[in-house]
DSSP file (Angstrom, degrees, kcal/mol; ACC not computed):
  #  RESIDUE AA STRUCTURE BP1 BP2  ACC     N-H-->O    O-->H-N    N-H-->O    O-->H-N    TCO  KAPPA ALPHA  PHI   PSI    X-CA   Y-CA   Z-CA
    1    1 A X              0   0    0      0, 0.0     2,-0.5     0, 0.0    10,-0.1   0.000 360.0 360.0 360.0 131.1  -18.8  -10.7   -2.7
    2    2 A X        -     0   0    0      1,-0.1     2,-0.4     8,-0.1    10,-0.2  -0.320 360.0-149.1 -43.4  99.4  -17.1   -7.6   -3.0
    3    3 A X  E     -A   11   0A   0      8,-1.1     8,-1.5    -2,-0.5     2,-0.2  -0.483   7.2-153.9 -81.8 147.2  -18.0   -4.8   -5.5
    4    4 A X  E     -A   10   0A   0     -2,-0.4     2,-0.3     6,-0.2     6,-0.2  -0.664   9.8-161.6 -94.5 146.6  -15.3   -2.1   -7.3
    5    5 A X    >   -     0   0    0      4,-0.6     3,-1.2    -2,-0.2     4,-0.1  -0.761  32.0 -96.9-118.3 166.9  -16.4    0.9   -8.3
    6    6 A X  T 3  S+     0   0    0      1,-0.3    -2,-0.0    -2,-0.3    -1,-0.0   0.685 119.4  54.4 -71.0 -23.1  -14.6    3.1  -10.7
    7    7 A X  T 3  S-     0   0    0      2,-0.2    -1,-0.3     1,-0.0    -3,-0.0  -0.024 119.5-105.2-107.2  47.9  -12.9    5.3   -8.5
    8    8 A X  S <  S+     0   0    0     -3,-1.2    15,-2.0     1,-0.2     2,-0.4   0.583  77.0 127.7  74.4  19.0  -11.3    2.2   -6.7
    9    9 A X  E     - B   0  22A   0     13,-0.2    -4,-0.6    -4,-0.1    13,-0.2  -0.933  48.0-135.9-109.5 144.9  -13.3    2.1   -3.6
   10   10 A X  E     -AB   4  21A   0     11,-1.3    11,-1.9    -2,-0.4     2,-0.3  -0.572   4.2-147.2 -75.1 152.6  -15.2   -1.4   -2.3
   11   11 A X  E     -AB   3  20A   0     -8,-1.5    -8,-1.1     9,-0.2     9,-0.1  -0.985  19.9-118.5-111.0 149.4  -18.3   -1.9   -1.1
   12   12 A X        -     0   0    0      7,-0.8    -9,-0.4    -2,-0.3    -1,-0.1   0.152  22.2-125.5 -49.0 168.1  -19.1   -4.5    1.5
   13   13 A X  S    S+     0   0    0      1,-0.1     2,-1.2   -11,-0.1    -1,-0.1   0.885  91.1  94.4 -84.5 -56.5  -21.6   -7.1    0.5
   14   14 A X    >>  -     0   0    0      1,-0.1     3,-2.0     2,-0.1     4,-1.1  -0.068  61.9-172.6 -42.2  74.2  -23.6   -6.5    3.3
   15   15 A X  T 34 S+     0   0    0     -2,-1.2    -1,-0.1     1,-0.3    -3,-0.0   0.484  73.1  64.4 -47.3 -34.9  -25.6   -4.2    1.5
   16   16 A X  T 34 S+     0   0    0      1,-0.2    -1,-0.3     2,-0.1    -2,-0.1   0.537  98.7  55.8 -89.8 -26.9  -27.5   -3.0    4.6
   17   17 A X  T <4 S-     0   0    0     -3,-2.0    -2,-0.2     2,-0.1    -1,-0.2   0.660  83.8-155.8 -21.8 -58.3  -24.4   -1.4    6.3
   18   18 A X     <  +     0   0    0     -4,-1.1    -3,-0.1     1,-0.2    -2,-0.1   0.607  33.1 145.1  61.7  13.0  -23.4    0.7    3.7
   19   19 A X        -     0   0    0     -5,-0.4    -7,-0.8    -8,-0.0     2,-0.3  -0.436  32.7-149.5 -86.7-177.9  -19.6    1.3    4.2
   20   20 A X  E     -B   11   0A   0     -9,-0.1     2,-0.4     2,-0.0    -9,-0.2  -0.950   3.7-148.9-140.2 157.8  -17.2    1.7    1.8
   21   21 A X  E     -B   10   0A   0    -11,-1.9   -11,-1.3    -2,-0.3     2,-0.4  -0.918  15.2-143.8-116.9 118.3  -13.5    0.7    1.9
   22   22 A X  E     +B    9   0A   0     -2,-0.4     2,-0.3   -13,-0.2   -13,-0.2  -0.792  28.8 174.7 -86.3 146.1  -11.0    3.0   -0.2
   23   23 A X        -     0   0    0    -15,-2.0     2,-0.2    -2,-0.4    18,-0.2  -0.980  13.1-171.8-143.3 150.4   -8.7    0.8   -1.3
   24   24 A X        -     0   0    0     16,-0.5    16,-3.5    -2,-0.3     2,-0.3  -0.792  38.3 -91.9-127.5 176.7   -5.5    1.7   -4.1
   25   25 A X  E     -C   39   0B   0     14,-0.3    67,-3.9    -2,-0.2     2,-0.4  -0.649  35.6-159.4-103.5 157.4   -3.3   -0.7   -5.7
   26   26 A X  E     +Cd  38  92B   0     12,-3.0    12,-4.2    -2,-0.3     2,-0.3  -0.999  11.5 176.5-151.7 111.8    0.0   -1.6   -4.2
   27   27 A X  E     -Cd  37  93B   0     65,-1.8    67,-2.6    -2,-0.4     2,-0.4  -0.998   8.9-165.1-121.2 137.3    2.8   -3.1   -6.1
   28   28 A X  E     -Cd  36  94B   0      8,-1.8     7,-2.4    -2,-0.3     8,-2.3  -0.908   8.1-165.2-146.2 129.5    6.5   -3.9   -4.4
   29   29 A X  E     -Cd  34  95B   0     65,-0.9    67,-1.8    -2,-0.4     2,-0.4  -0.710  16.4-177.2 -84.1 112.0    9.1   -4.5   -6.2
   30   30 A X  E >   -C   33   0B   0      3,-0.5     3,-1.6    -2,-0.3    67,-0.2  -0.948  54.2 -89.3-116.1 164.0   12.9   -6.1   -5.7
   31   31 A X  T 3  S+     0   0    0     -2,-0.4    66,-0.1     1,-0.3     3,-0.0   0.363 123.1  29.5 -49.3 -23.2   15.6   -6.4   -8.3
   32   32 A X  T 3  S+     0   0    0      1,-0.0    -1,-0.3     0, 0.0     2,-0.2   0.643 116.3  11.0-155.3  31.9   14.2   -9.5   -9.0
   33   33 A X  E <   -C   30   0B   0     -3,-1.6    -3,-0.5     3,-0.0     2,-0.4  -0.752  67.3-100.4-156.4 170.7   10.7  -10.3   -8.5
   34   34 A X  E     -C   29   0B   0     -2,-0.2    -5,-0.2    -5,-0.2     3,-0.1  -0.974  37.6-177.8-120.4 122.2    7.2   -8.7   -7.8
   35   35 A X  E     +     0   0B   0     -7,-2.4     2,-0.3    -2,-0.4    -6,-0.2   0.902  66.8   9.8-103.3 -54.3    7.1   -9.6   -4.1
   36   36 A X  E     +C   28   0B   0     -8,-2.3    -8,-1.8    -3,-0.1    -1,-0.3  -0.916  58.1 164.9-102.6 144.3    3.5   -8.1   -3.8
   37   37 A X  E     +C   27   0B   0     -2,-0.3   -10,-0.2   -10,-0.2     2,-0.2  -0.695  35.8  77.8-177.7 130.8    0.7   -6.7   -5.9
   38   38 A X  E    S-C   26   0B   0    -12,-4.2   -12,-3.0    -2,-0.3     2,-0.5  -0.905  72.8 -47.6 175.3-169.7   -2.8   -6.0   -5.1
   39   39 A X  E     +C   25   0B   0    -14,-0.3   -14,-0.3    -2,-0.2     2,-0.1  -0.837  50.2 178.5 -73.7 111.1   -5.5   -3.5   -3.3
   40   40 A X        -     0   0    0    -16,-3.5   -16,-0.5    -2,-0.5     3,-0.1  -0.543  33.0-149.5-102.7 177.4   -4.7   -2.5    0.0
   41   41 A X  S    S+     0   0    0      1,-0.5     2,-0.3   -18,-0.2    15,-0.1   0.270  90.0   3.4-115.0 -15.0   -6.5   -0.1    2.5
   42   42 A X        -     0   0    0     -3,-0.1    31,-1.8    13,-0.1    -1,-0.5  -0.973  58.9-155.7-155.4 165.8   -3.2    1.0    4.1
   43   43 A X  B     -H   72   0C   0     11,-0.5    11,-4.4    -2,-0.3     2,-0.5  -0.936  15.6-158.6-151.7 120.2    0.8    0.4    3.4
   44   44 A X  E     -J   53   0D   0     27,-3.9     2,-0.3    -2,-0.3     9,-0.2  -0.812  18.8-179.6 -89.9  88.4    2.9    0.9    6.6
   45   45 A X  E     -J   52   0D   0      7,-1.6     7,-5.6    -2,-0.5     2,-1.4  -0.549  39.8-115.0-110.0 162.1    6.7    1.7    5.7
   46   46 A X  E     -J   51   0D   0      5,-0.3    20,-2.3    -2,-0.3     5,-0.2  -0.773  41.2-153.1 -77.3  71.5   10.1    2.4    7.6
   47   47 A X  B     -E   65   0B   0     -2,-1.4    19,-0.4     3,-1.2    18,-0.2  -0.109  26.3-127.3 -47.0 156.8   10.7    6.3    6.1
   48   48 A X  S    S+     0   0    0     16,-0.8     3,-0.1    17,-0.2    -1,-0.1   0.236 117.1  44.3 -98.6  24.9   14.0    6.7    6.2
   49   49 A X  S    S-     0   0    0      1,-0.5     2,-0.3    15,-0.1    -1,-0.1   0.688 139.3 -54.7-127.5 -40.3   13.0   10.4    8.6
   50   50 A X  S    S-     0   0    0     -5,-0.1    -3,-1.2     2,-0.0    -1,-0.5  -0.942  71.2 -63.3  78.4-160.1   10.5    7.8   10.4
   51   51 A X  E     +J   46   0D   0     -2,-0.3     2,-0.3    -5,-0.2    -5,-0.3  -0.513  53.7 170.7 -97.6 165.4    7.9    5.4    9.8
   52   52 A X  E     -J   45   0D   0     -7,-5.6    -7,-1.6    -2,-0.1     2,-0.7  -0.999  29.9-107.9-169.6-178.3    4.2    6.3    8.3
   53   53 A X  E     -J   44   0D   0     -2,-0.3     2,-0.3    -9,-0.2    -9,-0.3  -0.886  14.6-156.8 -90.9 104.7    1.1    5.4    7.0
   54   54 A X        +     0   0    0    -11,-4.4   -11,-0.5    -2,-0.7     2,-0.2  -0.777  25.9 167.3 -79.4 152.4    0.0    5.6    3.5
   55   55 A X        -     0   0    0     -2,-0.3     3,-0.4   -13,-0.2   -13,-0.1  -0.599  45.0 -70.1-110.9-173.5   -3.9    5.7    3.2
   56   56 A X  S    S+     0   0    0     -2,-0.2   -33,-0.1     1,-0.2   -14,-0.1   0.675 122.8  23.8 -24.2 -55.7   -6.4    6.6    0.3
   57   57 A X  S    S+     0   0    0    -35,-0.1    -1,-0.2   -33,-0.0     2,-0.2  -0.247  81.8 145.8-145.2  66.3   -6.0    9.5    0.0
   58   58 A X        -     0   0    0     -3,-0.4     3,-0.1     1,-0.1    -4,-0.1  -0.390  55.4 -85.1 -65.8 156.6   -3.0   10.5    1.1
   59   59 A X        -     0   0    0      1,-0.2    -1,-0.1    -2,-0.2    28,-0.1  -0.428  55.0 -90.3 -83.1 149.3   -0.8   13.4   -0.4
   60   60 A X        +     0   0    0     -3,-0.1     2,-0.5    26,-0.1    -1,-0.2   0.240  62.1 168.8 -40.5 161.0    1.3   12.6   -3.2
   61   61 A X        -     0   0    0     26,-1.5     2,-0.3    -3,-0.1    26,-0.2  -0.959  30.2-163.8-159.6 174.0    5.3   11.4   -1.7
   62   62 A X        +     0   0    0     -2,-0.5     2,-0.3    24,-0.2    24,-0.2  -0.676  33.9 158.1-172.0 124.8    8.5    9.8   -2.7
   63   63 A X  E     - F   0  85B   0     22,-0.9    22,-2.1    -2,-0.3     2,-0.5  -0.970  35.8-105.1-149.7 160.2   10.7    8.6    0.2
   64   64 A X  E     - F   0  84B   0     -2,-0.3   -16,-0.8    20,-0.2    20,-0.3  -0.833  23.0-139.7-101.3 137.8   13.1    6.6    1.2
   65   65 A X  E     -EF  47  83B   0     18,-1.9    18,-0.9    -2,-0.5   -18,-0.2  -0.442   9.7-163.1-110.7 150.9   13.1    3.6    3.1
   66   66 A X        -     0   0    0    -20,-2.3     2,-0.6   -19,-0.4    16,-0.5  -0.264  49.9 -58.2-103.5-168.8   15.3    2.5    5.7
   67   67 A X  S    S+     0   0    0     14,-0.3    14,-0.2    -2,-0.1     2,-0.1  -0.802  92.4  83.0 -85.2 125.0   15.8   -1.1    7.1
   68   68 A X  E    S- I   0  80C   0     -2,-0.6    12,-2.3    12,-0.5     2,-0.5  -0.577  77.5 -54.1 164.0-150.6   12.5   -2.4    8.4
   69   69 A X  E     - I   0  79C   0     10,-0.2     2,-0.4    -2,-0.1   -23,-0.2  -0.976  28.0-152.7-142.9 135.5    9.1   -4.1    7.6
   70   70 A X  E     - I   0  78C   0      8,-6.0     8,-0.5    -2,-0.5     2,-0.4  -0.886  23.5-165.9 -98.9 163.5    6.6   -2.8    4.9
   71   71 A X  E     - I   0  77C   0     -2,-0.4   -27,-3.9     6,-0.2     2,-0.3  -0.958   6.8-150.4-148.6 134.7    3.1   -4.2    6.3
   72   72 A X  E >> S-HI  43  76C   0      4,-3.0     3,-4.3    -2,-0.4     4,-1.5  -0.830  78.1 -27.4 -97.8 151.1   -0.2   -4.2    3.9
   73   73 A X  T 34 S-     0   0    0    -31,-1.8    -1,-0.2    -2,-0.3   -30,-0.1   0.592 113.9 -71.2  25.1  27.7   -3.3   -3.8    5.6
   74   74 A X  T 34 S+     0   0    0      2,-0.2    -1,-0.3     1,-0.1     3,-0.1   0.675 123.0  85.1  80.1   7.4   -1.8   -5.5    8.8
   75   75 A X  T <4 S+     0   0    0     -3,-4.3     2,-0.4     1,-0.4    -2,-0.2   0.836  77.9  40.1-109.1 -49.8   -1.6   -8.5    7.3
   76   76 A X  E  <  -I   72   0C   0     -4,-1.5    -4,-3.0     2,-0.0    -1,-0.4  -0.970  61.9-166.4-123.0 127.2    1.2   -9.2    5.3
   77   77 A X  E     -I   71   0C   0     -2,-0.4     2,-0.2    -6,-0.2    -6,-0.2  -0.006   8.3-171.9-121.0-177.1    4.9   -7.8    6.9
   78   78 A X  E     -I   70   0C   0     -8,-0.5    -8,-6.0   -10,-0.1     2,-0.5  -0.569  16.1-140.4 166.9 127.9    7.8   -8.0    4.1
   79   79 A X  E     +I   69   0C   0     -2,-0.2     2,-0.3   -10,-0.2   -10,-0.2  -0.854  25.8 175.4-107.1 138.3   11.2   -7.2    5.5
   80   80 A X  E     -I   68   0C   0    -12,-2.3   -12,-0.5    -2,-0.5    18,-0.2  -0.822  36.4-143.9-138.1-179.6   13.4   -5.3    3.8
   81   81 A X  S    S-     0   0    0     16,-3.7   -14,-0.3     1,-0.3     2,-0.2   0.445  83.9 -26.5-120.4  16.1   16.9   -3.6    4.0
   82   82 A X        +     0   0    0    -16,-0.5    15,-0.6    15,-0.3    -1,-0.3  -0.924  65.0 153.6 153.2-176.8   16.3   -0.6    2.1
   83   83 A X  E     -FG  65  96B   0    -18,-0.9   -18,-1.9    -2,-0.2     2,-0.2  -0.917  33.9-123.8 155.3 167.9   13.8    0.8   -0.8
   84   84 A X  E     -FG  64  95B   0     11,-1.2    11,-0.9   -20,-0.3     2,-0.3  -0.784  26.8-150.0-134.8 164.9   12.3    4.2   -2.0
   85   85 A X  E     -FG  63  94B   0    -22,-2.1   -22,-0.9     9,-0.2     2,-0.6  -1.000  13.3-166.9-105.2 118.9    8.3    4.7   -2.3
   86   86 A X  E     - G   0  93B   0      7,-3.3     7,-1.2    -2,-0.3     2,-0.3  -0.719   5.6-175.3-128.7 114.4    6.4    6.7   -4.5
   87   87 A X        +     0   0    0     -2,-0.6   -26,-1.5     5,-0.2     2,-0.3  -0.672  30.7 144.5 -80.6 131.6    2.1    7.1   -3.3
   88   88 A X  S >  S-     0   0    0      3,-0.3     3,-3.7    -2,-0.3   -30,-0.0  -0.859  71.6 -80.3-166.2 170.9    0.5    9.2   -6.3
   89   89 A X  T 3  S+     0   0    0      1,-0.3     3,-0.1    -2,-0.3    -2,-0.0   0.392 131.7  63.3 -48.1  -2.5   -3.1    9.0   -7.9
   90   90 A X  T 3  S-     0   0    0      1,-0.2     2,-0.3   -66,-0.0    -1,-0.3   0.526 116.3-118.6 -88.0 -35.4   -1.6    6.1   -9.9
   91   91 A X    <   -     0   0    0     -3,-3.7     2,-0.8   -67,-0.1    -3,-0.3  -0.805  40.5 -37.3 120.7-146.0   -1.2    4.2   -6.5
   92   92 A X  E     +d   26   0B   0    -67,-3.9   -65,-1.8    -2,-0.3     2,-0.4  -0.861  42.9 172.6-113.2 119.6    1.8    2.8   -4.4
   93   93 A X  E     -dG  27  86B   0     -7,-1.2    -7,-3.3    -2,-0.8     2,-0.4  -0.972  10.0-167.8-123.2 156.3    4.7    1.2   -5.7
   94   94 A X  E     -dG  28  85B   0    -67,-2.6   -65,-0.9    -2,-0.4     2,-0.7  -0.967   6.1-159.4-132.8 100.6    7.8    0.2   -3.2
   95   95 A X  E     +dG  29  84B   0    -11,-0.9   -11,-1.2    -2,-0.4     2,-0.2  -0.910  23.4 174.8 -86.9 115.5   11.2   -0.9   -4.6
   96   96 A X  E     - G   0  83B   0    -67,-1.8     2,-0.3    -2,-0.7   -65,-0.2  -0.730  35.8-146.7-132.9 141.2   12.6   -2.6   -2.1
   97   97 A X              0   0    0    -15,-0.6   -16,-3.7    -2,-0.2   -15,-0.3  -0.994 360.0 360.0-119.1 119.6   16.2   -4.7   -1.8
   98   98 A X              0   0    0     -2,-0.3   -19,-0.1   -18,-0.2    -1,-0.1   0.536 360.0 360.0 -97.6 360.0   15.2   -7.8    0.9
């Protein structure tokens, strides 16, 4: 089983490895729901200038999103038709209209 550490990175169980996974918390939002919220390692969005990555420790941002797909960790796609982001030391939240 996974442990958390205080500054929000896992470590594997596999104790003998040793990596560590940064992971931040990731909420997105529409007008009339919480459509996501959890730990990610990565949040892929539709910039409205182009697309990009967020990581760990990515620089703070605020952009705007165009019509597209947000993807968490590769896993889970969410289409949307606009949205702003804002990534800070607090984590990622996405308000998004789908």
């Amino acid at each position: 089983m996974p442990r958390t550490t205080a500054a929000g990175s896992r470590r594997s169980s596999d104790g003998a490895t040793g990596e560590w996974f940064h992971m931040f918390h990731v909420t997105i939002l529409n007008p009339k729901h919480v459509v996501f919220e959890g730990d990610a390692e990565s949040v892929f969005l539709p910039g409205d200038k182009g697309e990009f990555e967020i990581l760990t420790f990515h620089a703070p941002i605020l952009s705007l999103l165009k019509p597209g797909k947000v993807v968490v960790d590769w896993k889970t796609t969410i289409p949307i038709k606009n949205g702003m982001v804002k990534f800070d030391h607090k984590g990622c939240v996405v308000l998004v209209q789908e």
